[in-house]
N, C-alpha and C positions, 0 to 999 in steps of 0.2 A: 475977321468977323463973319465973312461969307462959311468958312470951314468952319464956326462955332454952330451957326444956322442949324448943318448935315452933320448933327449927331449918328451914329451907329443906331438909336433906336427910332429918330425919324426920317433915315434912308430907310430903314426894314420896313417902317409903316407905309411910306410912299410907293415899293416895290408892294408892298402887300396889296394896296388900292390899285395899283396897276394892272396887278394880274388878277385884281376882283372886279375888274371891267370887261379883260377878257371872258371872265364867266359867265356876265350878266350878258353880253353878246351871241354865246353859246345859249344860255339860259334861252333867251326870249325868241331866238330863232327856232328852238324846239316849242315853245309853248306858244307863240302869238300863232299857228294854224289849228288850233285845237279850236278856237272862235271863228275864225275865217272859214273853215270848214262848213259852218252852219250857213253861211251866207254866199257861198263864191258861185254857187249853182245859179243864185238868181239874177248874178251878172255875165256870166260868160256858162256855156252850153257845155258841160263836165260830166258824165257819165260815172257814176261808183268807181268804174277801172281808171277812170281818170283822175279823179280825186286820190285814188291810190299812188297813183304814179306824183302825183304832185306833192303827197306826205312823206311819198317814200324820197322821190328827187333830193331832199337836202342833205339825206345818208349816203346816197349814190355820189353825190358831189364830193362829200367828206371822207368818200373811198379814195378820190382822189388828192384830196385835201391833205391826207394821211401819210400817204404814199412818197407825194414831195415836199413836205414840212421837214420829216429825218434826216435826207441827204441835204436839205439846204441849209438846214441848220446848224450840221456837221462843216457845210462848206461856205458858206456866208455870214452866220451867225445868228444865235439867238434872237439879239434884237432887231436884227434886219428884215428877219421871218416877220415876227410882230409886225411889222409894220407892211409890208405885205398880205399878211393877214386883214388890219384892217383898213385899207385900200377895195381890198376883194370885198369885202363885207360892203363898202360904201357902191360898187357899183351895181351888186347882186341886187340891193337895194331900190336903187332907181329904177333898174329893169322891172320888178315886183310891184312897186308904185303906178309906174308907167303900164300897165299890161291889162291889155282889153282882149288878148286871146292866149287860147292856152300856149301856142311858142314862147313867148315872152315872159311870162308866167314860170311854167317850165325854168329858160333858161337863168330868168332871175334867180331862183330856188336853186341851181344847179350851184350859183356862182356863191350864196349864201352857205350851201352847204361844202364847197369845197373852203372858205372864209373858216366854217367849224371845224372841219378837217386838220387846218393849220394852227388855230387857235389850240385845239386843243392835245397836241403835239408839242407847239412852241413855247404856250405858255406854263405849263405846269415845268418842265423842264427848264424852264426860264428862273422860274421858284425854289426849283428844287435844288438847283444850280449855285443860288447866293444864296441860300437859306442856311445857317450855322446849324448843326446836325440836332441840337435840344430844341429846337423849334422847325424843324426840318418840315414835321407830320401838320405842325400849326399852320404852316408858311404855305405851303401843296393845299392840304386842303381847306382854305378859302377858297379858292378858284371852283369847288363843289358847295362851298357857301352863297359864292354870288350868281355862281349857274341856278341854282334853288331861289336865289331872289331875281333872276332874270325872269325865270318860268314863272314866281307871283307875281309881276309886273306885267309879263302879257297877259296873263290871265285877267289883272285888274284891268287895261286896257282894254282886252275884247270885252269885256261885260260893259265897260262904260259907252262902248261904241256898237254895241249888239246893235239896240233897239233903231240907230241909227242908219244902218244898212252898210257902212261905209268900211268894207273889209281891205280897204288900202290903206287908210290913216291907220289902222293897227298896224302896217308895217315901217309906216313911217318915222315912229319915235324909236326905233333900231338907229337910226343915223347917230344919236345922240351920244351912246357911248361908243363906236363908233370912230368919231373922230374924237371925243378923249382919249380913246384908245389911243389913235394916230400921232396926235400930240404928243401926248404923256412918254410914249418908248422914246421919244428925242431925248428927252433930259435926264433917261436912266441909261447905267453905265452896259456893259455886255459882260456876258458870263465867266468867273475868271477862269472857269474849269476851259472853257471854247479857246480863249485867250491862251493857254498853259501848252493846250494841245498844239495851235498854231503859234509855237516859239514866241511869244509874249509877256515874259513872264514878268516883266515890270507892270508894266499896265496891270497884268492879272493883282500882282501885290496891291498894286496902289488903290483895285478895287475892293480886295478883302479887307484892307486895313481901314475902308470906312465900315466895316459891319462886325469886324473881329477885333480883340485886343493882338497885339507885337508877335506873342507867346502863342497864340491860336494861327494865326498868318503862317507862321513857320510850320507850324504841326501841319496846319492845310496844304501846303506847298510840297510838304515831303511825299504828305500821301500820294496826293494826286499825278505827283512825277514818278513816284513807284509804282502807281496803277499804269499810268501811260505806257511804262518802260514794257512790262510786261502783256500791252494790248497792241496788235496791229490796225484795231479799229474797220477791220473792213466785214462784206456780207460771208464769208468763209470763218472769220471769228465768230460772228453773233450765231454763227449756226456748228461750231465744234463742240467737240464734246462734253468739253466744263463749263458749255454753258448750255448744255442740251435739256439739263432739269429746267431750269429756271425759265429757258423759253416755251416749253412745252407748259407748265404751271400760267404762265402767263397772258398766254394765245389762248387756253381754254377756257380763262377767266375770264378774259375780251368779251371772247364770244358768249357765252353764257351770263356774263351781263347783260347782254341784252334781250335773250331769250326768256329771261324772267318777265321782258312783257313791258319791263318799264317807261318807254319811250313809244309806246302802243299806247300803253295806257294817259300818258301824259297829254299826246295829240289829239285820242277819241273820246277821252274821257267825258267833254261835251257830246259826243253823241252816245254812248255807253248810259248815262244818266237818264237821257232824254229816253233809250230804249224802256231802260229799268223802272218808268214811270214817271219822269220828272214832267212837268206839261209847257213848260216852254223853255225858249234859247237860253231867258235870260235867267232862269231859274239854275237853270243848266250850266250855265257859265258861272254862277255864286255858287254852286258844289262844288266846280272848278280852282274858286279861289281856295275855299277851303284846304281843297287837296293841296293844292299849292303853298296854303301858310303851314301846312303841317308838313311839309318837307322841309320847307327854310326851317321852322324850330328845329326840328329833330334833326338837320345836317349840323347845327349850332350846338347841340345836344353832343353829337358824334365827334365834331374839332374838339371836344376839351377831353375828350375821352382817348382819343388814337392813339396820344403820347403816353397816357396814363395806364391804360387796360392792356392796350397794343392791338396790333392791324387782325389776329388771326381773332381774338375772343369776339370780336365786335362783327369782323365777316360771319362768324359762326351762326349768332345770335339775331341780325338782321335777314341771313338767306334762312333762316329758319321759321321767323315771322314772316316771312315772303311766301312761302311754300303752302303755312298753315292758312293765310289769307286769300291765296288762292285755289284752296282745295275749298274753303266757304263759301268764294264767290262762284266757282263752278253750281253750288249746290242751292244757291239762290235763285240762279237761272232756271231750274230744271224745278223746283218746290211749287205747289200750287196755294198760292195767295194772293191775297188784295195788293193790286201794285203801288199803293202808299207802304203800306211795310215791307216787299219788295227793294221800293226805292232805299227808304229806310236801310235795311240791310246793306245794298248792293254800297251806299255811302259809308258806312262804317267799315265794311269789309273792304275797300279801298284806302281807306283812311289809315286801317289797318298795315293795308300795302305798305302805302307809301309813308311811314315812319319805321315801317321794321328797315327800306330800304335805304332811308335816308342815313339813320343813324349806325347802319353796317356797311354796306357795299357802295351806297354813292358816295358816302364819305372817306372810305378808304381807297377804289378803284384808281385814281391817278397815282395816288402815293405810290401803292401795294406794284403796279407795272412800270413805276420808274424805279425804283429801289432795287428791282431783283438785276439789275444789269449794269454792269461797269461802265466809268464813265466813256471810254474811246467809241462803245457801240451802243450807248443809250439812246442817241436819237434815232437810229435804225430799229432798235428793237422798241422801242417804244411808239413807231411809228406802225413796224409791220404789224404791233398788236393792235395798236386803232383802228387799220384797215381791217381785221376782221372783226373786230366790235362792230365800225358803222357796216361791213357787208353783211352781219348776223341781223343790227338797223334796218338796215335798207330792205331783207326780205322779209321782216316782221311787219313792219309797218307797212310795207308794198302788200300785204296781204289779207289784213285787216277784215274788209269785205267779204271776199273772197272763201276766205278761212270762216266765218261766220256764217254763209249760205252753207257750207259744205256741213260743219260739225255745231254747229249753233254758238253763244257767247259763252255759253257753260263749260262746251268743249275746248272752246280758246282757251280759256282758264286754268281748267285743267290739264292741257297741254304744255302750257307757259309754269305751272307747280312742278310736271315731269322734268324738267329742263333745270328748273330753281334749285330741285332736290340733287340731279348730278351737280349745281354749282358748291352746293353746301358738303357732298361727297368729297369733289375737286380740293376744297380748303381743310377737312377735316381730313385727310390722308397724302396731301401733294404740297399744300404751303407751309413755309417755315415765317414762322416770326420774325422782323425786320427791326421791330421799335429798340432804340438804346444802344442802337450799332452805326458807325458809321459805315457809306456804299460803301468803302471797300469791306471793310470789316466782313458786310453783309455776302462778298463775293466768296474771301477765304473760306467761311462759312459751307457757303455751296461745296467747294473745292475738296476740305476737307471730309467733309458728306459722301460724296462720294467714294472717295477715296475708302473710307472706310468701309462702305458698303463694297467696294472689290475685295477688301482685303479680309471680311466675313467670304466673301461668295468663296474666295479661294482657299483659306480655312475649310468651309465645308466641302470642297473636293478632294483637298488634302485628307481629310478623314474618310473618304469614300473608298 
């Protein structure tokens, strides 16, 4: 009766809700300071550069987050991470609650961002790990599903608590999922890929066979012992030569994810608005939701699309609308008008933003950097490329201010469009297609790539 319960399609859904809580935790740690921002000056003594350093602290944390999510994952396992992960988040938490000066403040943020760091390392690879390969693109990206409804959740949060002054209760409804998180990893099984690698391979069976049919179990088992065979799994693999395309394609997408401004814009966006004309917080925080309900659709938008269209049309198509929305918004700042149409503008060309980004690059981004890497060095290379996303993070956002005295919001813009345009460069000449392949599949692929391309270079010398 109990094994009747745990169907194969509602274990997938309870994995699914699991790692759509990881998201929401990711989500609302990025977006509940976009509201707190308006408010944290008039309780504790923060200076611009300090407000910087405290938007930028939870990417600085999730450098580190990054760093050691890969290797513990590889060597403790998937589900143990999680749960470490939300432990970290529950005490980052209290620290942030509790914090009447900026140290504690500070070091709250620190521990919340290094909490991101590991979430979002452990979890998508957690997904991507028991995900059966035609639902593979479905399964990953939820986890940019419920990150998109974390960030409309704190946003509805701060706007309900604006007026109120109280920019610690916004951090307090993080506990929530939180410890579902905490809970919820006890009663889900561990990765059979992790299991396979560490001589397990009954256990590994016994978990595919809740998600796979007899005839899929087997095919999964063979692949993945003939990937293993042919991987040493260590930092001297992830960095040889057959795997030197894919890592290089995928550190520069990292990083140029977030030079697009996105997680700039998500955080300041309440003061972006307020500059642009809007007349108060709480006006400013309802332009906020907006932005924020029009990423959840259009990440919603983008999941039914990734397996259909594939990972490279949809990057194409969203770093494209990114680029043209922020060569607008450059040019809104700088036009001379009544600051209600202004505002007007600067809303829509935002809006603009954030659904070209939603339904191309944040929808694809964890897929697209865990797929290009085999399983023995996935959790390394999908680690080292987080730490340069959140360090591309951490100096965007640390700069904010800064970069605005210097070149004005127009120039941020369009600075963040220059960077957009090398991302959309990066995939329109460097990414290959992943969708309808299994990883290995998607490795041979590299392999043979190469290969070919020696075997032209040296054709062409031979004829010299």
């Amino acid at each position: 009766m109990k094994e009747a319960l745990f169907t194969p399609k509602r274990y997938l859904i309870c994995i699914i809700l699991l790692v759509g809580t990881g998201g929401v935790l990711y989500g609302f740690d990025v977006g509940v300071i976009s509201g707190a921002l308006l408010l944290m000056q008039k309780t504790i003594a923060l200076s611009n550069v300090a407000l910087e350093v405290i938007v930028g602290s939870v990417f600085g944390g999730s450098l580190v987050g990054t760093l050691i999510a890969g290797p513990l994952a590889d060597k403790i396992g998937r589900r143990l991470v999680v749960t470490v992960a939300a432990l970290t988040f529950i005490i980052g938490i209290f620290c942030v609650i509790s914090a009447k000066a900026f140290l504690l403040l500070l070091i709250g943020r620190l521990l919340l961002g290094i909490g991101i760091g590991i979430v979002s390392v452990a979890v998508p690879l957690y997904a991507l790990e028991l995900a059966p390969t035609q639902h593979r693109g479905l399964c990953v990206s939820v986890f940019q599903l419920f990150l998109s409804s974390g960030i409309v959740l704190a946003f509805f949060i701060d706007m309900l608590l604006i007026k109120s002054g109280n920019w610690h209760a916004m951090f307090e409804v993080v506990l929530v999922p939180a410890v579902i998180l905490l809970v919820g990893i006890l009663f889900l099984p561990e990765s059979p890929r992790w299991l396979l690698i560490n001589s397990k391979k009954d256990e590994a069976i016994a978990v595919l066979s809740r998600l796979h049919s007899s005839a899929e179990v087997k095919i999964e088992v063979e692949q993945l012992e003939r990937s293993l065979k042919s991987n040493e799994g260590t930092w001297r693999d992830l960095f040889s030569k057959r795997l030197m395309i894919p890592l290089i394609v995928s550190v520069t997408i990292a990083i140029l994810q977030q030079l697009t401004g996105i997680n700039v814009i998500l955080q300041y966006a309440p003061v972006m608005l307020k500059s642009a004309g809007f007349s108060s917080n709480y006006i400013s925080m309802l332009g906020s939701v907006g932005i924020g309900l029009m990423n959840l659709i259009f990440t919603i938008v983008g999941m039914f699309l990734i397996d259909k269209v594939g990972r490279r049309p949809l990057l194409l198509v969203g770093v494209a609308g990114i680029v043209v929305s922020e060569v607008l918004l450059g040019f809104f700042q700088f036009l001379p008008m009544p600051l209600q149409i202004k505002a007007v503008l600067s809303i829509l060309g935002l809006l603009l933003f954030i659904t070209s980004y939603a339904v191309g690059p944040g929808v694809a981004i964890w897929l697209v950097m865990s797929e290009l890497f085999p399983t023995h060095v996935r959790g390394k290379g999908l680690a080292l490329c987080l730490f340069f996303n959140s360090l591309a993070s951490t100096v965007a956002s640390s700069l904010f201010y800064t970069l605005t005295d210097a070149i004005t919001l127009g120039g941020v813009f369009w600075l963040a469009a220059f960077f957009s345009l090398c991302y959309f460069l990066t995939v329109k000449f460097g990414f290959v297609e992943t969708s309808a392949r299994s990883l290995e599949e998607i490795q041979e692929g590299f392999t043979s790539q190469e290969k070919a391309r020696r075997e032209k270079l040296c054709n062409m010398n031979t004829m010299k």
